[in-house]
C-alpha positions in Angstrom: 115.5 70.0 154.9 114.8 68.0 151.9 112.7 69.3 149.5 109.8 67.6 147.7 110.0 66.0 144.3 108.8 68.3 141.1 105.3 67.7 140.7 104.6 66.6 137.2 100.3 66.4 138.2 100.6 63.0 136.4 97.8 61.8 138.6 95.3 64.8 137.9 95.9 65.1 134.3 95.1 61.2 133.6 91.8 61.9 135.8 90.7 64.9 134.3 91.1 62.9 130.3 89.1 60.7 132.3 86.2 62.7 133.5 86.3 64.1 129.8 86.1 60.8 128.2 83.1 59.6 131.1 81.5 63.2 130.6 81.5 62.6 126.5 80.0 59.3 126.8 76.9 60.7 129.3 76.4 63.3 126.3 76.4 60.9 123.4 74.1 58.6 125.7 72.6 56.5 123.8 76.0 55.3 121.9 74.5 53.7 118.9 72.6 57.1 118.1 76.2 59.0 117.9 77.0 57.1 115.2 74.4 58.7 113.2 76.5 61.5 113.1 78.3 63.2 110.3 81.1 60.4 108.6 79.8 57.5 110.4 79.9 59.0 113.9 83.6 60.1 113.8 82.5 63.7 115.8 81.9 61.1 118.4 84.3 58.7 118.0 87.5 60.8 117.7 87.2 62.5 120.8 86.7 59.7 122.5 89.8 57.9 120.5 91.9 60.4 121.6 91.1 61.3 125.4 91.9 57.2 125.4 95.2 58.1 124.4 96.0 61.0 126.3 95.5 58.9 128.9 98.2 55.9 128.0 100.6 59.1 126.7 100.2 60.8 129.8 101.3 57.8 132.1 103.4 56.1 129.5 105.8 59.9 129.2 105.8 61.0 133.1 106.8 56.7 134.3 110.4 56.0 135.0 111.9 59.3 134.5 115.0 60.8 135.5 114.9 63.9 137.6 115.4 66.1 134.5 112.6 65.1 132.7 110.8 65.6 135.9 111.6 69.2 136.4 110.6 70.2 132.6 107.6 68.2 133.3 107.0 69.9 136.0 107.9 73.2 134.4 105.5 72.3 131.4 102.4 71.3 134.1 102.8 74.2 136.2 102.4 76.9 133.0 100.1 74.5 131.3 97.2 75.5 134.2 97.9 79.2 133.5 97.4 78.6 129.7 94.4 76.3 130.7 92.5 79.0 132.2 93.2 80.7 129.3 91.8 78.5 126.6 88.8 77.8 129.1 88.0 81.8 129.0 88.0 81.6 125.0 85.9 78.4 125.0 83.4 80.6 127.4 83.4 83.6 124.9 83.5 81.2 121.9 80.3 80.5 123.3 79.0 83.9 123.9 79.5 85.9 119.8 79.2 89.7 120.8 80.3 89.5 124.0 83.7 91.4 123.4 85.4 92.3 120.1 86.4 89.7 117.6 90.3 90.1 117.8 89.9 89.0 121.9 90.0 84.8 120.8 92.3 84.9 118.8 94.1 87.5 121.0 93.5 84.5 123.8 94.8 81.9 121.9 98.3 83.8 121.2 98.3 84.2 124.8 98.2 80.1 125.5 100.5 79.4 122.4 103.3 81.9 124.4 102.9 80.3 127.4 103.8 77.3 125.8 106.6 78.7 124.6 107.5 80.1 128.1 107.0 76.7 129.0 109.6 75.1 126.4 111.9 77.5 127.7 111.7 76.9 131.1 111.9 73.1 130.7 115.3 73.6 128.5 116.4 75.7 131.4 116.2 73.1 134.1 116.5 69.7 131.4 119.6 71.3 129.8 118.8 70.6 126.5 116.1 71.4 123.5 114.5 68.1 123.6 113.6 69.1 127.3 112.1 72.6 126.0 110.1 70.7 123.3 108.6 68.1 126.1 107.8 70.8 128.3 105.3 72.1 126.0 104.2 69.4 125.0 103.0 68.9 128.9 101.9 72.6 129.1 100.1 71.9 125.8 98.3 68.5 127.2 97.2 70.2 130.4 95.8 73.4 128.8 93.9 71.1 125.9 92.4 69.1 128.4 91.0 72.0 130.8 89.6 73.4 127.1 87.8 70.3 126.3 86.5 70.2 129.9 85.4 73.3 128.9 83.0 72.4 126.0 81.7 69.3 127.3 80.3 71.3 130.4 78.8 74.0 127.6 77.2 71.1 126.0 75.9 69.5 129.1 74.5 72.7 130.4 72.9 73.1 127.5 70.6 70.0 128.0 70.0 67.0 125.9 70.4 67.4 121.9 68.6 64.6 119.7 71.0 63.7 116.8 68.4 64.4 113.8 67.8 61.4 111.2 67.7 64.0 107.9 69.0 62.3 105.4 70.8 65.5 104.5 73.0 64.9 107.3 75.2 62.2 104.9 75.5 65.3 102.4 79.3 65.8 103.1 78.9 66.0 106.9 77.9 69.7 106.5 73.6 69.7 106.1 72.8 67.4 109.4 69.4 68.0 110.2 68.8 70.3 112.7 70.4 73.6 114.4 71.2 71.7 117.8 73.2 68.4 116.3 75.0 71.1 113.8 76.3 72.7 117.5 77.3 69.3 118.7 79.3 68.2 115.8 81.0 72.0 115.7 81.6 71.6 119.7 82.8 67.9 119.7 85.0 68.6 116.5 86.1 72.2 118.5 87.3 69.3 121.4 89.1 67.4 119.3 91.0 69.7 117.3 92.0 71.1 120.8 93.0 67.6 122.2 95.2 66.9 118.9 96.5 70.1 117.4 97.3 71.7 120.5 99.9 69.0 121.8 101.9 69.7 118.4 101.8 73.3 118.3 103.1 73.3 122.0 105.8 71.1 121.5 107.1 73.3 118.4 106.6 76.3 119.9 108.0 74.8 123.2 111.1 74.0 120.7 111.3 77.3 118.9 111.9 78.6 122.2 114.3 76.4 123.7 116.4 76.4 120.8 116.7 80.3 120.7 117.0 80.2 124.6 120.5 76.9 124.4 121.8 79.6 121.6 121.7 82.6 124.1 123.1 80.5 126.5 126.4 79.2 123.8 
């Protein structure tokens, strides 16, 4: 019996960067008063920017590949949910100061940066080569991001409306913006980004560290 084709979860990745990118735009509703923001509205505008481009890199790297490819991708998607949940628990006690003790998000964060690494090496594994390793967590890096910006826009939205403030303090290096509740929508929407954009490079170089140590094993 034949067996089914890796699943790469091309499909539901692209949907959820979508759902992020509709989910931002309901909570900067109306636009033009997001751009009152710190730096001309770029804690809007950068999400946003880059959810856009998850989406093209998502399709553009799983379309037309060769079977290879497909099974690191694969590899990378199927550990990428694991270190999702993961991130999603430290957005959740990000949100919650006390709650445990201060070493457990940072504790969490090792634990998704590994997985990406387990990731890299499982994708050299069944690709054959580095490159593979490095691609596979890149994929297990682009899942998890996404599920941990999910994560932050659902905090905001449960958190109900926030009026961006027109203090003119707010211009004073992006730092004094008014009020308490814009100051925790820049910090959430700039915690989204720098999910969306640093985690795809750390899990592709941690994905490679791995991979290179695991083809050296294997020599």
């Amino acid at each position: 019996m034949a067996t089914g084709a890796p699943q790469t979860f091309r499909l539901p990745l692209i949907l959820l960067a979508a759902v992020n990118l509709a989910a931002l735009g309901l909570l900067l509703w109306p636009w033009q008063e997001a751009l009152i923001l710190p730096v001309g509205g770029s804690s809007a505008i950068d999400p946003a920017v880059t959810l856009l481009a998850y989406m093209g890199l998502l399709y553009w790297i799983s379309s037309g590949i060769h079977e290879t490819t497909r099974k690191a991708l694969s590899a990378g998607a199927e550990i990428g949910l694991t270190a999702g949940l993961v991130l999603v628990l430290r957005v959740l006690l990000a949100a919650r100061p006390g709650v445990l003790p201060i070493y457990v998000q940072p504790g969490l964060m090792g634990v998704a940066v590994i997985l990406c690494g387990v990731a890299g090496l499982r994708g050299s594994k069944v690709g054959g080569s580095i490159g593979m390793g490095a691609l596979s967590g890149l994929w297990c890096a682009m899942a998890g991001s996404l599920m941990a910006a999910a994560a932050i826009l659902m905090e905001l939205y449960f958190a109900g409306p926030i009026q961006p403030s027109t203090d003119s303090w707010k211009q004073y290096q992006g730092l004094a913006i008014g009020n308490t509740a814009t100051q925790g929508l820049v910090h959430s929407l700039n915690s989204a980004t720098a999910f969306l954009l640093l985690g795809p490079l750390a899990g592709s170089a941690i994905g490679l560290i791995f991979a290179f140590f695991a083809q050296n094993q294997q020599t």
